[in-house]
C-alpha positions as CSV (number, residue, x, y, z in Angstrom):
1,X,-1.5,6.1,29.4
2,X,-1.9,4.2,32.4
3,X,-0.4,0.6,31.2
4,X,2.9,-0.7,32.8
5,X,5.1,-1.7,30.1
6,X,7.9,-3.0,32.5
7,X,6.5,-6.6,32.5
8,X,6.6,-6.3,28.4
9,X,10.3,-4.6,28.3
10,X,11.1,-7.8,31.1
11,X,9.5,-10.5,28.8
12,X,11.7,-8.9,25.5
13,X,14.7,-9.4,27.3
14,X,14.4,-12.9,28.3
15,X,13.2,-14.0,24.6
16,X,16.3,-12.2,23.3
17,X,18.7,-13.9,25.8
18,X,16.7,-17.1,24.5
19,X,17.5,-16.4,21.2
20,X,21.2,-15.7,21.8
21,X,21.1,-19.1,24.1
22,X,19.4,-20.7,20.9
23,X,22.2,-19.4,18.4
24,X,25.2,-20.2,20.1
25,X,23.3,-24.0,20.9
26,X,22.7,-24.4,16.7
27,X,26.4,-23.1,16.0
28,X,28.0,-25.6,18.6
29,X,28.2,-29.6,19.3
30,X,25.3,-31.4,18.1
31,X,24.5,-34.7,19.7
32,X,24.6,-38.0,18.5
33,X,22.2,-39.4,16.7
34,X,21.9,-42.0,19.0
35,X,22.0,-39.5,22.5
36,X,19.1,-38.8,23.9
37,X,17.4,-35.5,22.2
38,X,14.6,-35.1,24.8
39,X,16.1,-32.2,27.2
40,X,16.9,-30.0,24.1
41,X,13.9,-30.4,22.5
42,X,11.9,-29.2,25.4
43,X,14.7,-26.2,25.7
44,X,13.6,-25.4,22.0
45,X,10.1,-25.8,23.1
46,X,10.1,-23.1,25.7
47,X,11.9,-21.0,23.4
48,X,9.3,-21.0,21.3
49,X,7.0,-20.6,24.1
50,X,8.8,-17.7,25.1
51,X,8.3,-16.2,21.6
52,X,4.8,-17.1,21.4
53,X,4.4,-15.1,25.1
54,X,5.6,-12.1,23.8
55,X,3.3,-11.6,20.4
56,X,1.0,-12.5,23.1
57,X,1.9,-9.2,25.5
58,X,2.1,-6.9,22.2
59,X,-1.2,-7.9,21.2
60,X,-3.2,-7.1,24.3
61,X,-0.9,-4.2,25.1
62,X,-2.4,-2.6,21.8
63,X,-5.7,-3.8,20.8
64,X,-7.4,-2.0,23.7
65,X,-6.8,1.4,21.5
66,X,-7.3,0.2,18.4
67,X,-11.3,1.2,17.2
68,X,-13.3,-0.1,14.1
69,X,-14.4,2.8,12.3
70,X,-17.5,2.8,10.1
71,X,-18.3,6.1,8.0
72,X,-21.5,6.7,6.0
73,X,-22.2,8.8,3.3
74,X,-25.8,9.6,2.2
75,X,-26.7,9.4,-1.6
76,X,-29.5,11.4,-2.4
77,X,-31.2,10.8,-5.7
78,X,-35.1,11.0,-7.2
79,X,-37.0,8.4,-8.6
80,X,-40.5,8.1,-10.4
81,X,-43.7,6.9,-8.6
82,X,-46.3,5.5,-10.6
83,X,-49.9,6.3,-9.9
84,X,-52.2,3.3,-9.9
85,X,-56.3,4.2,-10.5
86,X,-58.7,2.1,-8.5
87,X,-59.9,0.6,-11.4
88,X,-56.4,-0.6,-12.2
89,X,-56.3,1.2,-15.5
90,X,-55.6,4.0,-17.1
91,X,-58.6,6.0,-19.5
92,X,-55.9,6.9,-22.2
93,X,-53.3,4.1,-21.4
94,X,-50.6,3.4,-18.9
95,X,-47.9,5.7,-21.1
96,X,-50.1,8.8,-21.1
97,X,-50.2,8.7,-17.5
98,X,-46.7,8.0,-16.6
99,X,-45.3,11.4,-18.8
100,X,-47.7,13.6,-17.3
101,X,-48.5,12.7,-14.1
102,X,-46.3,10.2,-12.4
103,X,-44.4,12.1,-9.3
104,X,-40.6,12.3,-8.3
105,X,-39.9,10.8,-5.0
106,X,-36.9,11.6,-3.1
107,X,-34.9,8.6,-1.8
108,X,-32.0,8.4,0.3
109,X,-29.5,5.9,0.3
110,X,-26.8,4.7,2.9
111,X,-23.2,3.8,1.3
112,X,-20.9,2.3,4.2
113,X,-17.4,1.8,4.4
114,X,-15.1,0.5,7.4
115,X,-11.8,0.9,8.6
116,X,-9.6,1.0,11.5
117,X,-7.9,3.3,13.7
118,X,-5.6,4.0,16.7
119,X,-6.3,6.3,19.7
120,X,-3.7,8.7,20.5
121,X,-4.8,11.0,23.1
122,X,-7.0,9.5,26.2
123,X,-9.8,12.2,25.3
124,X,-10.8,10.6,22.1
125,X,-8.2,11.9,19.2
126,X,-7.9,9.0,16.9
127,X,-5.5,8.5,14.2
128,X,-6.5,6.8,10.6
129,X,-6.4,7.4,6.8
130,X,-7.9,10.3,5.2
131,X,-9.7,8.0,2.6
132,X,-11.5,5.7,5.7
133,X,-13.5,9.1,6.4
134,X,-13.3,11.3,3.6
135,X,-16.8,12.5,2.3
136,X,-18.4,11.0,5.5
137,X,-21.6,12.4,6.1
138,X,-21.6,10.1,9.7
139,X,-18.4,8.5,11.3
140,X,-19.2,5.9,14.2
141,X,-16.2,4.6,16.1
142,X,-16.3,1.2,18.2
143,X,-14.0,0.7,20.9
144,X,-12.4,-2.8,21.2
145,X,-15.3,-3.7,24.3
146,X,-18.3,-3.3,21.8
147,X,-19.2,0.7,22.5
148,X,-19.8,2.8,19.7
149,X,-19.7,6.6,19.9
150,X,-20.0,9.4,17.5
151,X,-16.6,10.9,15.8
152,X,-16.1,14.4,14.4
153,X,-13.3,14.9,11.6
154,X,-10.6,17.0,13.6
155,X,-8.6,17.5,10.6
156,X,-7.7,15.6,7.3
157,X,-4.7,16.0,4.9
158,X,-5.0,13.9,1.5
159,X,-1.6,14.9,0.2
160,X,-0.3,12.1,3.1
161,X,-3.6,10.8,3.4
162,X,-3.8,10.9,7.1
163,X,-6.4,11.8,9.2
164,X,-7.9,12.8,13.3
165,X,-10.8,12.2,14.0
166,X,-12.3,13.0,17.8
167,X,-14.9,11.1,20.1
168,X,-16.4,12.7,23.1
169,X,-15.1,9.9,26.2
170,X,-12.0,10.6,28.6
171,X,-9.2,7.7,30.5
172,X,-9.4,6.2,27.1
173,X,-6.3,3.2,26.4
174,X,-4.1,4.9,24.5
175,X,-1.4,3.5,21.9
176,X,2.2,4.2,22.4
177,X,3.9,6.0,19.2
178,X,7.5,5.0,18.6
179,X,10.2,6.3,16.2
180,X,10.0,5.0,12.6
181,X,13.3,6.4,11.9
182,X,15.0,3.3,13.8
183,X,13.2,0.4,12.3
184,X,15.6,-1.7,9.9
185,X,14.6,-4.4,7.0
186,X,13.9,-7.4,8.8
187,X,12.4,-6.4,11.9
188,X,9.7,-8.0,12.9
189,X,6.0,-6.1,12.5
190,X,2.3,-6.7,13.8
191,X,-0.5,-5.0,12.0
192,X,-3.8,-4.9,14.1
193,X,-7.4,-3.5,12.6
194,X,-10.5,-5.3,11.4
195,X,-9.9,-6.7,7.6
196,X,-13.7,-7.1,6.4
197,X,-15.0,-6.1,9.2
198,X,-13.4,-8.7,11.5
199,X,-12.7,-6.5,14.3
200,X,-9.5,-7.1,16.7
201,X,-7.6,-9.2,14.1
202,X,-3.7,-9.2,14.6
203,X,-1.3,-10.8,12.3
204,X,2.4,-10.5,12.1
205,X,5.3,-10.3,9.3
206,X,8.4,-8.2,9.0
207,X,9.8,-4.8,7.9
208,X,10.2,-5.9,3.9
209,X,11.3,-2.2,3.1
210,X,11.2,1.3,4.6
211,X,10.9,4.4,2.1
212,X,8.9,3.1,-1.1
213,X,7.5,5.4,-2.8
214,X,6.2,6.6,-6.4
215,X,3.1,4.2,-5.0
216,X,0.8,6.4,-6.9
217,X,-1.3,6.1,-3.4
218,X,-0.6,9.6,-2.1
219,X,1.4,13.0,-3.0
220,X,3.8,12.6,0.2
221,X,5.0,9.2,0.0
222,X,7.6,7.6,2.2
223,X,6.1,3.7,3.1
224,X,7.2,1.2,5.1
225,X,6.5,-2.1,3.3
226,X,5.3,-5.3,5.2
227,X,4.2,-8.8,4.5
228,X,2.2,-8.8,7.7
229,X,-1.3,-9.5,6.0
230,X,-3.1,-6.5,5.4
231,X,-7.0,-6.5,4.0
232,X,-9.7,-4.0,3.3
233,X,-10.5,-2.3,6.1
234,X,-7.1,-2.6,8.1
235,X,-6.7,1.3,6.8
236,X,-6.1,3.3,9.0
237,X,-5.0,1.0,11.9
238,X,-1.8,0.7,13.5
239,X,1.7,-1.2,12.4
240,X,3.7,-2.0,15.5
241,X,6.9,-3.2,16.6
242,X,7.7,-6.1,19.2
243,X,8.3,-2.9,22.1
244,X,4.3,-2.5,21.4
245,X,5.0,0.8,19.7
246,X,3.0,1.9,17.0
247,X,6.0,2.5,14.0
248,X,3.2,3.1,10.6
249,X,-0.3,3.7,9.6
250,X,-1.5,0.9,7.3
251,X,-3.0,2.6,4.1
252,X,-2.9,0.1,1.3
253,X,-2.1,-3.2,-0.3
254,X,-0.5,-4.2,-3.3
255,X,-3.1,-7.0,-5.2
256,X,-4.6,-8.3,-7.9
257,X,-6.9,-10.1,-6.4
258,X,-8.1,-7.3,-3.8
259,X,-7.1,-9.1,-0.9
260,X,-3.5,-10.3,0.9
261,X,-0.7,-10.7,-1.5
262,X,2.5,-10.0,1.1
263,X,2.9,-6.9,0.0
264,X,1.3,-3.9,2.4
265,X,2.2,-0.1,3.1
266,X,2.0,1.7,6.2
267,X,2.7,5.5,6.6
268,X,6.0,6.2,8.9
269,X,4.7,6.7,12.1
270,X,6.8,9.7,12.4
271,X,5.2,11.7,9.0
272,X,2.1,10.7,10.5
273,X,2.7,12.4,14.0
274,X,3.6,15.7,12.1
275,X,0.5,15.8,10.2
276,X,-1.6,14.8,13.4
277,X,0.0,17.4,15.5
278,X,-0.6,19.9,13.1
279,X,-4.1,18.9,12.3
280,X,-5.3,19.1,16.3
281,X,-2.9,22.3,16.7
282,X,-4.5,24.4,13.4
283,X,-7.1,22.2,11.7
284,X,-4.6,22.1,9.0
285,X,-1.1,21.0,8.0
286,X,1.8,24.0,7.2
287,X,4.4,22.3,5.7
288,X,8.1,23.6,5.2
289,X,9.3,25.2,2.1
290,X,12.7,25.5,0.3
291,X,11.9,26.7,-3.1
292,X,14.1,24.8,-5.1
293,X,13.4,23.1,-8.3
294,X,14.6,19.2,-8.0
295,X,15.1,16.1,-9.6
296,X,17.3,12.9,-9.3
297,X,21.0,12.7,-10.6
298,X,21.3,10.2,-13.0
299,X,24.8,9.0,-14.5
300,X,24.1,11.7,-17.7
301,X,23.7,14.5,-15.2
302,X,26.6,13.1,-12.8
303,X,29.1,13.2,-15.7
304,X,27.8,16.3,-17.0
305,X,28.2,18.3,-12.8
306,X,31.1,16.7,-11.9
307,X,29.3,14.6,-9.2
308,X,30.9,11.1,-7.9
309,X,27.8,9.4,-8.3
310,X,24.2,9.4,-8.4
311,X,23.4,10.0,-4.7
312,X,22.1,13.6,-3.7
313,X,19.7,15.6,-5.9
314,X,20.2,18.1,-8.3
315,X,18.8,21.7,-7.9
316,X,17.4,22.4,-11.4
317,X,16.2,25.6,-10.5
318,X,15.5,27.9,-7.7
319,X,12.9,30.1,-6.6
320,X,13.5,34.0,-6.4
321,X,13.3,35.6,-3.3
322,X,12.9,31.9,-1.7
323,X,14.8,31.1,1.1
324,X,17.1,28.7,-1.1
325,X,18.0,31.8,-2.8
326,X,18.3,34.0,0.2
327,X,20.5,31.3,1.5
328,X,22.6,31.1,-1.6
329,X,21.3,28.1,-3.1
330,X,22.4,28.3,-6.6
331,X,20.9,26.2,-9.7
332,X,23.4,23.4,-10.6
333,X,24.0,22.6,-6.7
334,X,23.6,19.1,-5.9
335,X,22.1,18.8,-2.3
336,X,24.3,16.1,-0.6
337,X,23.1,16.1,2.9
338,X,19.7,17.9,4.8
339,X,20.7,18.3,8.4
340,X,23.0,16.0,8.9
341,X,21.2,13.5,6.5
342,X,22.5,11.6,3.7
343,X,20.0,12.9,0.8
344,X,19.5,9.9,-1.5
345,X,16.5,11.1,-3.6
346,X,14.5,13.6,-4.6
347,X,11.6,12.4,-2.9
348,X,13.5,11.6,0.2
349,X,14.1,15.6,0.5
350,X,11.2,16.6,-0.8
351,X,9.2,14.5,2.4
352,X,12.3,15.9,5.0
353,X,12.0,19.5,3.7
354,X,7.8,19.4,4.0
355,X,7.7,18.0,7.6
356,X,10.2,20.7,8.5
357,X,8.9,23.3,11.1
358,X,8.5,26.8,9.7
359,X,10.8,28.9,10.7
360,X,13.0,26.3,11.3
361,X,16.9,26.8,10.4
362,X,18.6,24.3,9.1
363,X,21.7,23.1,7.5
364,X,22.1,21.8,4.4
365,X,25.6,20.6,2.3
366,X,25.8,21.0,-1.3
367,X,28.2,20.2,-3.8
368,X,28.9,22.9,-6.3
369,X,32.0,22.4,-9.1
370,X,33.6,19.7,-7.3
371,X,33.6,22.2,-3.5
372,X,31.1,21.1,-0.4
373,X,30.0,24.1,0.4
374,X,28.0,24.3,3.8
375,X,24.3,26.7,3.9
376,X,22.4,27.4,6.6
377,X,18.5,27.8,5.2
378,X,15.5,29.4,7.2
379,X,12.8,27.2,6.3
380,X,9.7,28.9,5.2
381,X,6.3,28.1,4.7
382,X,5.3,26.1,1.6
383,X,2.5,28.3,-0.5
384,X,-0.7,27.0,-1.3
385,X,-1.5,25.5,-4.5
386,X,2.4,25.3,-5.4
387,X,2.8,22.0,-6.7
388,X,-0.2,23.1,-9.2
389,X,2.1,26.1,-10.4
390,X,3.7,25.7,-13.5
391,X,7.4,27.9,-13.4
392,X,10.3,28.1,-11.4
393,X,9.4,26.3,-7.4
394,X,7.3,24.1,-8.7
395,X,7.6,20.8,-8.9
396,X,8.7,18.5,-12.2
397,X,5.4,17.8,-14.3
398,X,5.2,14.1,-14.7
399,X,3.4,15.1,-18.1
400,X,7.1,15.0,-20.3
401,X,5.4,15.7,-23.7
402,X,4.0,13.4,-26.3
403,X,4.9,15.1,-29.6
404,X,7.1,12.9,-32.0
405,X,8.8,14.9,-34.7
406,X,11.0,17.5,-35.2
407,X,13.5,16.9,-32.0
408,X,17.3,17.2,-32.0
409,X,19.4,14.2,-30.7
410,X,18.7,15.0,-27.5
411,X,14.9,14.1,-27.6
412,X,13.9,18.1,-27.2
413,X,11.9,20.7,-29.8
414,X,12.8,24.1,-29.0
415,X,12.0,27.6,-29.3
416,X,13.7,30.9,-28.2
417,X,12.3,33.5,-26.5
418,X,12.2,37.3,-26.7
419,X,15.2,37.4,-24.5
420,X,17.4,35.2,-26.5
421,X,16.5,32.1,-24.1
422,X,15.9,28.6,-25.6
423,X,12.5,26.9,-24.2
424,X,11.7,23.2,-24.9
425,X,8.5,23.1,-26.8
426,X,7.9,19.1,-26.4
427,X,9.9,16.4,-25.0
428,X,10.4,12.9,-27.1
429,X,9.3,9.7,-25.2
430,X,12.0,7.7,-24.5
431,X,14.8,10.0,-25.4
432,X,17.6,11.1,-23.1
433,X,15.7,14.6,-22.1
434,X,12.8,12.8,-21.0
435,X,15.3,10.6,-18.8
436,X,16.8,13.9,-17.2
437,X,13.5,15.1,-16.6
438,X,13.2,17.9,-18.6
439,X,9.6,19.1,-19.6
440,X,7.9,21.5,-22.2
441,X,8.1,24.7,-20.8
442,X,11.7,24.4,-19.5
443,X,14.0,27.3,-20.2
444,X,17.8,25.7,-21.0
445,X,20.1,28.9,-19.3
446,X,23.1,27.2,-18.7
447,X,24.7,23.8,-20.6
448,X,28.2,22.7,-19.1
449,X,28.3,25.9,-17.0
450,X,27.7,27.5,-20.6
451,X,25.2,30.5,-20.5
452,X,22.6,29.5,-23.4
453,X,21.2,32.8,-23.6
454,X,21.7,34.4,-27.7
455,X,23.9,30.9,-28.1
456,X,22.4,30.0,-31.5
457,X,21.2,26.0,-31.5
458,X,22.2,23.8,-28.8
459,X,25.4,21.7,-28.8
């Protein structure tokens, strides 16, 4: 990439040995009130100095690759010109002439939007949000010294909203990408990109959490939330660490204003690089697939399985022929840990199972009756339009039924099927099915191990 980053690794040390020096100064010996002050003050001052030095180095190291990115879709639409006679009027009246011979006109209008983004390859791939460009009938890209080139859309993925975009230029500065698995709460961030079009403006906060999700921003969601102050038009650029690493994409903002409010999301730096990888390798993303039904355990379901707690998720059902099944997944399993990871939800394995490579085999710990039980799973490739199937491998409608009458004290309206199978019909709002998850649609085979199949009502 062409930038030393020894004199940047060099400055991080000394601020940290200044802020151990700083620590062990506060927890020890003050001086009197009445000794003179002046030599640690001006230690404190070039401590701060120090600190100021290094946001400093991070910011120049990175602005040079971040880009202002301007997209520009053209609205095509008609509109009615009027005729006017010499004379300036009409022999039979102005309305007579407008319905019959007034003419459509064909206009064309220019609807901008900007954002930011983050080269990642010196010749011109560039990383942003799938919503900066999506639609664009023109993308323009400016680099941080003013010039502007023409981009073409690599590859976009909505479902993480991330996108690559490409300009034609070589030796480009190029943004280092880090590890977001290693950041922790309380690290400190810097988001870079041009809020309202103010191009090259850093600011800085912390790490307020890592793995937020149910956003309601995109399908895959897995955020790192900051209160580095993020604005429309900082999509797409990067969230970095003091190292000068890039660790997320920012995507959106929490407000009710429409501007800053401390809250701000950033796509893990690591999903990110998947999706982009894929996108320049295919022009499209192949995620992993295990072909298991899930949802979370709550305390219900914990008492009900067995489980020690609520940690791990709960295989409600799985997928024939899938490679769950082939690996002997069975429903009732609670998934515990995904190679070598603790599983703590279901969207937490959903995310690690998708950026899985195909083909990839993996191990995976489940707890069935009270016994781990170890599986090794080949990872297959997830099949289009599955979360849109409605059956076994698909994933839990959040649509959990609306009808109010007629439910058993569990909150569920049944029927049976031709095979002796009780279905759930509708699911009551509020109730403990619709806690568990359970949708209209879902066949009940088993309660407490208990095959339901010809059962009569449900217990």
């Amino acid at each position: 990439m062409g930038r030393d980053l020894k004199g940047l690794k060099l400055l991080i040390g000394t601020a940290l040995l200044v802020a151990v020096s700083f620590g062990l100064y506060m927890s020890g010996a003050r001086p009197s009130p009445a000794a003179d002050t002046s030599a640690e003050l001006q230690k404190l001052q070039e401590s701060a100095q120090i600190f100021a030095k290094l946001f400093n180095e991070v910011s120049e190291y990175v602005k040079p690759s971040v880009v202002h990115v301007k997209a520009t879709k053209v609205l095509k639409t008609e509109e009615f010109e009027r005729f006017h006679p010499p004379s300036g009027e009409f022999p039979f009246g102005d309305e007579f002439f407008d319905r019959f011979f007034r003419g459509r006109v064909p206009k064309e209008f220019r609807q901008q939007g900007f954002g930011s983004g983050v080269i990642v390859d010196e010749r011109g791939y560039i990383l942003t949000n799938n919503h900066v460009v999506e639609g664009a009938d023109e993308i323009a890209v400016t680099l941080g010294e003013k010039k502007e080139f023409k981009a073409t859309v690599i590859g976009a993925d909505p479902p993480t909203d991330v996108a690559v975009i490409k300009i034609e230029a070589e030796k480009l500065p190029v943004a280092k990408l880090g590890n977001s698995d290693e950041i922790k709460i309380g690290d400190w961030a810097i988001a870079i990109g041009n809020p309202f079009g103010l191009t090259q403006t850093v600011t800085a906060g912390i790490i307020s959490a890592t793995g937020r999700a149910n956003v309601g921003i995109a399908d895959y969601e897995d955020f790192i939330q900051t209160d580095a102050a993020i604005n429309p038009g900082n999509s797409g650029g990067p969230l970095v660490n003091l190292k000068g690493e890039v660790i997320g994409i920012n995507t959106a903002i929490f407000t009710r204003t429409g501007g800053y409010q401390g809250i701000g999301f950033a796509i893990p730096v690591n999903m990110a690089k998947a999706v982009m990888n894929s996108l320049i390798a295919k022009g499209k993303v192949t995620r992993g697939w295990l072909g298991v039904a899930i949802q979370d355990v709550t305390e219900d379901l914990a008492k009900s399985f067995g489980l020690p707690g609520t940690k791990g998720v709960l295989a409600r059902d799985v997928t024939p022929d899938s490679p769950a099944e082939r690996a002997g997944m069975q429903r009732g399993d609670a998934i515990m840990e995904y190679e070598g990871k603790k599983v703590s939800d279901a969207n937490h394995l959903r995310n690690m199972i998708a950026q899985t490579e195909v083909g990839k085999v993996v191990n995976i710990n489940v707890l069935r009756k009270g016994t781990t039980k170890g599986l090794t799973v080949t990872i297959g490739e997830q099949p289009a339009g599955l979360f849109a199937a409605a059956g076994p491998g698909a994933e839990p409608s959040k649509d959990l039924g609306m009808i109010a009458y007629g439910f058993d004290p569990a909150g569920i309206k049944i029927w049976w099927d031709s095979d002796g199978w009780p279905v759930i019909e509708a699911v009551s709002p509020g109730s403990p099915a619709q806690k568990s998850r359970l949708k209209a649609g879902d066949k009940i085979l088993k309660i407490n191990d208990k095959s339901m199949q010809n059962a009569g009502w449900l217990e």
